[in-house]
ZAMI-927656 format. One record per residue (C-alpha): x, y, z. Coordinates in steps of 0.001 Angstrom, whole numbers, padded with zeros to 6 digits, always signed. Example, Ala and Ser with C-alpha at 12.3 -4.5 7.8 and 13.67 -1.06 7.14 Angstrom:
# residues 2
+012300-004500+007800+013670-001060+007140
# end
This chain:
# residues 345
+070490+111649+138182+073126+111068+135575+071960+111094+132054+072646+108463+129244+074314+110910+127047+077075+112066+130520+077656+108288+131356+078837+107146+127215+080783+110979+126897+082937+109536+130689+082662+105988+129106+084271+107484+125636+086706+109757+126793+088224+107491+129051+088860+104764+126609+090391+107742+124331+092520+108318+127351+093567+104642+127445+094071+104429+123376+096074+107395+123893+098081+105966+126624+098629+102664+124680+100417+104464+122210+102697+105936+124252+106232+104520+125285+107360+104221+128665+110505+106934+129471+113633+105587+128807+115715+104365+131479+119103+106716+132871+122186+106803+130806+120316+104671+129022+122378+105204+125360+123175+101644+123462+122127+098532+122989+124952+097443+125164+123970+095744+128456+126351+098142+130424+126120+101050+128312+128462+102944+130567+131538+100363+130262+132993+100098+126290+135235+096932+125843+135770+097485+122043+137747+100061+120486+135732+103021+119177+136207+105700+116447+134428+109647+116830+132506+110162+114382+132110+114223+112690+128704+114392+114250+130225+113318+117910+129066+109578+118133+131321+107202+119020+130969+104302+116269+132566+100319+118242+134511+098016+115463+136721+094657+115790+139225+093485+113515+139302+089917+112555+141276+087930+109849+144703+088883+108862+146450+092143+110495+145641+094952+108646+148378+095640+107266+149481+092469+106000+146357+091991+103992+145586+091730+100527+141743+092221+100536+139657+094350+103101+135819+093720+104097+133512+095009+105841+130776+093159+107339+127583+094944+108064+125570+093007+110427+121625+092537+110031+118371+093723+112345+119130+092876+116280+122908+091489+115874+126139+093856+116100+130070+093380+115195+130269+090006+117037+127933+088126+114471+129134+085369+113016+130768+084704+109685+132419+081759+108932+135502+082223+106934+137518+078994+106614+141021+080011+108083+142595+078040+105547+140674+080835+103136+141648+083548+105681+145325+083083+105286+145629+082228+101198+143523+085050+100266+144819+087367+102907+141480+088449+104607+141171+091863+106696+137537+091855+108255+136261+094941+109953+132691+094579+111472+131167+097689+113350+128377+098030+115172+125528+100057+113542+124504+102672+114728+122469+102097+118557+123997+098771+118449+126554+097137+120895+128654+099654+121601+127939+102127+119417+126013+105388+120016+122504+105746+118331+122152+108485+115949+118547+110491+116412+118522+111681+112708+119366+108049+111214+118909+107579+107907+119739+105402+104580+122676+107947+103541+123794+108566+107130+124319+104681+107431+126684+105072+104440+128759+107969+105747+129074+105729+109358+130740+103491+106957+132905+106209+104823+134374+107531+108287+134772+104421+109894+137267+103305+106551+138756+106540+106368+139880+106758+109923+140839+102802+110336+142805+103785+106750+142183+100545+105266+142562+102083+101756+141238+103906+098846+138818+101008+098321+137589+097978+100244+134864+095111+099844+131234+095594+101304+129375+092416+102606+125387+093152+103512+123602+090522+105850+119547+091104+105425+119063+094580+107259+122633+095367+106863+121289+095253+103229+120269+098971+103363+123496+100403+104563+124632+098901+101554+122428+099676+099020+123358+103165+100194+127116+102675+099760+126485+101791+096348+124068+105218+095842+126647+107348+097740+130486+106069+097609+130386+103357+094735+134045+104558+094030+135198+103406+097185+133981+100349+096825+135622+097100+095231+133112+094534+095363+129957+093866+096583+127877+091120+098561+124166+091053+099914+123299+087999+101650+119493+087840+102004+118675+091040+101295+115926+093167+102851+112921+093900+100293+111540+097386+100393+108090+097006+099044+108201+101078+098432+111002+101014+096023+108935+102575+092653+110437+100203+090194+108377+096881+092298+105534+096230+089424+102290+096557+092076+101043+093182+090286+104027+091401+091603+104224+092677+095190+100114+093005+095884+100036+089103+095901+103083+088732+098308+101366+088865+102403+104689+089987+103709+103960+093730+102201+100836+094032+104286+102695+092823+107218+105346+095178+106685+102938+098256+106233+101231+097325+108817+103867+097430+111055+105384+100661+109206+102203+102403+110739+101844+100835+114480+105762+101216+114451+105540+105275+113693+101526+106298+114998+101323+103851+118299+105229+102498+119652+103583+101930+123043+101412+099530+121461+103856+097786+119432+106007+097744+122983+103446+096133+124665+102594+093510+122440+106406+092575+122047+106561+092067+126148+103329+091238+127356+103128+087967+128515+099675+086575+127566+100190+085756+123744+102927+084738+121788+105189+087625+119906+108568+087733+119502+108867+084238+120556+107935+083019+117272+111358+084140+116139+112582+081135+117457+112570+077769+115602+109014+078763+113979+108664+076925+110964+106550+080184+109715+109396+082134+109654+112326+079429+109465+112417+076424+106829+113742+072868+108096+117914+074122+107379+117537+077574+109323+115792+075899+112504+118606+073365+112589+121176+076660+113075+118971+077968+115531+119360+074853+117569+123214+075247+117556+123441+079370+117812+121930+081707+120528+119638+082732+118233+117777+086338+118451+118682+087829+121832+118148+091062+121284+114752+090467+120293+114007+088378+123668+110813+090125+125803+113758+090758+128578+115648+092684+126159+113110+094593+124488+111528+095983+127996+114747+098032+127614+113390+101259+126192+116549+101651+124340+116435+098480+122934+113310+098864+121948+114169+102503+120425+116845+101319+118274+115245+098353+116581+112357+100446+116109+114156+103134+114630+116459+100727+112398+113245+099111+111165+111792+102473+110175+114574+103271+108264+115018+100436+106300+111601+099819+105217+110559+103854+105033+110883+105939+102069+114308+106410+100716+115897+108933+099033+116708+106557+095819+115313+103987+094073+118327+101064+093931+116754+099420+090934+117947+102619+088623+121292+102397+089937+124115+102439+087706+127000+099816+087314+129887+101116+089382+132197+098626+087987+131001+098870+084197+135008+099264+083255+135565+095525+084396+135193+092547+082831+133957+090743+085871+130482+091790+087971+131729+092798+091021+128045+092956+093129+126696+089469+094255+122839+088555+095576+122940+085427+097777+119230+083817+098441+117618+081370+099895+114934+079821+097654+113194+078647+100741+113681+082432+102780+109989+083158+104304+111470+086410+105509+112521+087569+101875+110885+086534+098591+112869+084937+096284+110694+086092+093079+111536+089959+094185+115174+088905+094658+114954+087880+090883+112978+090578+089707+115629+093026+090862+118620+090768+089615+116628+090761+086129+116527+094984+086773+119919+095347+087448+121647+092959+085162+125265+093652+086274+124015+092147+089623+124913+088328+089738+122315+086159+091333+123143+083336+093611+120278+080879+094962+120226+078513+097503+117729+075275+096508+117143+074947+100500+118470+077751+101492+116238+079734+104291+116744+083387+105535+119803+081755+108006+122389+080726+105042+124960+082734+106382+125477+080430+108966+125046+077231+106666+128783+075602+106488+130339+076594+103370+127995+079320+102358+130534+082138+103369+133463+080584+101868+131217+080580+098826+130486+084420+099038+134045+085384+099437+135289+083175+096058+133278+084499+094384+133796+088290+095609+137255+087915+095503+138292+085362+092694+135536+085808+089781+136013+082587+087825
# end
């Protein structure tokens, strides 16, 4: 007869085996390298970067070089270079606008990088201007993830840099300047640590629960009034809203991968703190970095958003009354960013 003591030890090391299982991620699909749908066939023109990557851009506004102003538009968690950004053409034309917008490393067309991090996302950038040649110096617009590549500009090449923009910034609760009596009351830091954990200890689990079809997950991204005030769910009804963060998408392992590893990055420990960062235009009149926010954002607090504006004095402070974590797509918000960027009053 079986003993007690034989039947738990099979009972015990069999759910171990199915713990350790769950954490696990399922092999990656064949040629399997981007975020792209057809990973094979590249549409966009594409730049080599020193390491070997291949890094996908598009050029919008003005020709090159017929421009008066250069940006470039780094693009947020699960979009790529065909985001939108709505520049008045009226606004495109007077000012002379050049945009460049790439896609990030993993993204679109673009070839992940397996040693990402916050510096490397700033050198995709320093190549990508170099080899384009769009000048000794060029403006830098941020949209909420794309926030850490440019935090990281302004750590590693502020001299190349002639303005700055961050439009709903990312918070990084692990920043050491954050007083712990201001973030330990905000949810969203648990959340994020939380996910920090799962995200680096058990990706099979976090995989599953973003596909599995019993409970609710990623769906809430869309029109959830948890994550979305009233203003942000009326854009959702009129855009496409998150694709790459649909359960079809993310059964792609690489999908998966990439926003994974992008999400590490940006909410892992960096290198520098950004709230002892120096003013890298101190020599002009004018501040020349800009923090847009939504007072309504449930994604990003607005108190840290004025903590670090409050830090880093030299940083002007914009805030929307009803804005939510969407306002780049509110009508007249980017017109906004790009006066003020480009004609200081």
């Amino acid at each position: 007869m079986v003993s007690k003591t034989a039947i738990v030890l099979v009972l015990v090391v069999g759910l171990l085996g199915m713990v350790y299982q769950a954490t696990q991620l399922p092999p990656p699909p064949p040629q399997s390298q981007s975020l792209n749908e057809s990973p094979v066939s590249v549409s966009s023109p594409r730049i080599r970067l020193s390491d070997g990557r291949y890094l996908a851009y598009t050029e919008k506004g003005v020709p090159r070089n017929q421009s008066y102003h250069t940006i470039i538009i780094v693009h947020g968690f699960g979009s790529s270079k065909d985001m939108t950004f709505l520049a008045p053409q009226e606004l495109v034309q007077e000012l002379g606008l050049y945009f460049l917008l790439y896609d990030r490393a993993g993204y679109g067309e673009s070839d992940p990088n397996p040693t990402r991090t916050v510096k490397s996302e700033s050198n995709d950038i320093l190549q990508l201007a170099d080899q384009l040649q769009i000048g000794s110096k060029f403006y830098l617009i941020g949209v909420s993830m794309g926030s850490y590549p440019t935090w990281s500009c302004l750590k590693y090449i502020p001299h190349r840099l002639a303005g700055v923009a961050f439009i709903v910034p990312v918070i990084n609760y692990q920043w050491p300047s954050f007083p712990e009596n201001l973030i330990s009351v905000d949810y969203r830091r648990k959340i994020v640590k939380w996910s920090l954990c799962i995200a680096k200890y058990a990706p099979g689990i976090l995989h599953w629960w973003a596909t599995q079809k019993w409970f609710p997950s990623t769906n809430v991204l869309e029109r959830n009034s948890i994550l979305f005030n009233n203003r942000d769910i009326e854009v959702l009804k009129k855009t496409k809203g998150f694709q790459m963060l649909t359960k079809d998408r993310l059964r792609d392992r690489c999908v998966f991968d990439i926003l994974r590893d992008d999400f590490l990055v940006g909410f892992g420990d960096w290198e520098f703190d950004p709230m002892e960062l120096s003013n890298p235009f101190a020599d002009q009149n004018e501040s020349s970095v800009h923090i847009w926010q939504g007072y309504e954002d449930k994604v990003v607090p607005f108190q840290l958003q004025r903590y670090i504006s409050r830090k880093l004095p030299w940083i002007k402070h914009h805030e929307v009354a009803d804005g939510g974590h969407l306002i780049v797509h509110y009508n007249g918000l980017c017109e906004s960013v790009l006066r003020a960027l480009l004609v200081p009053v």
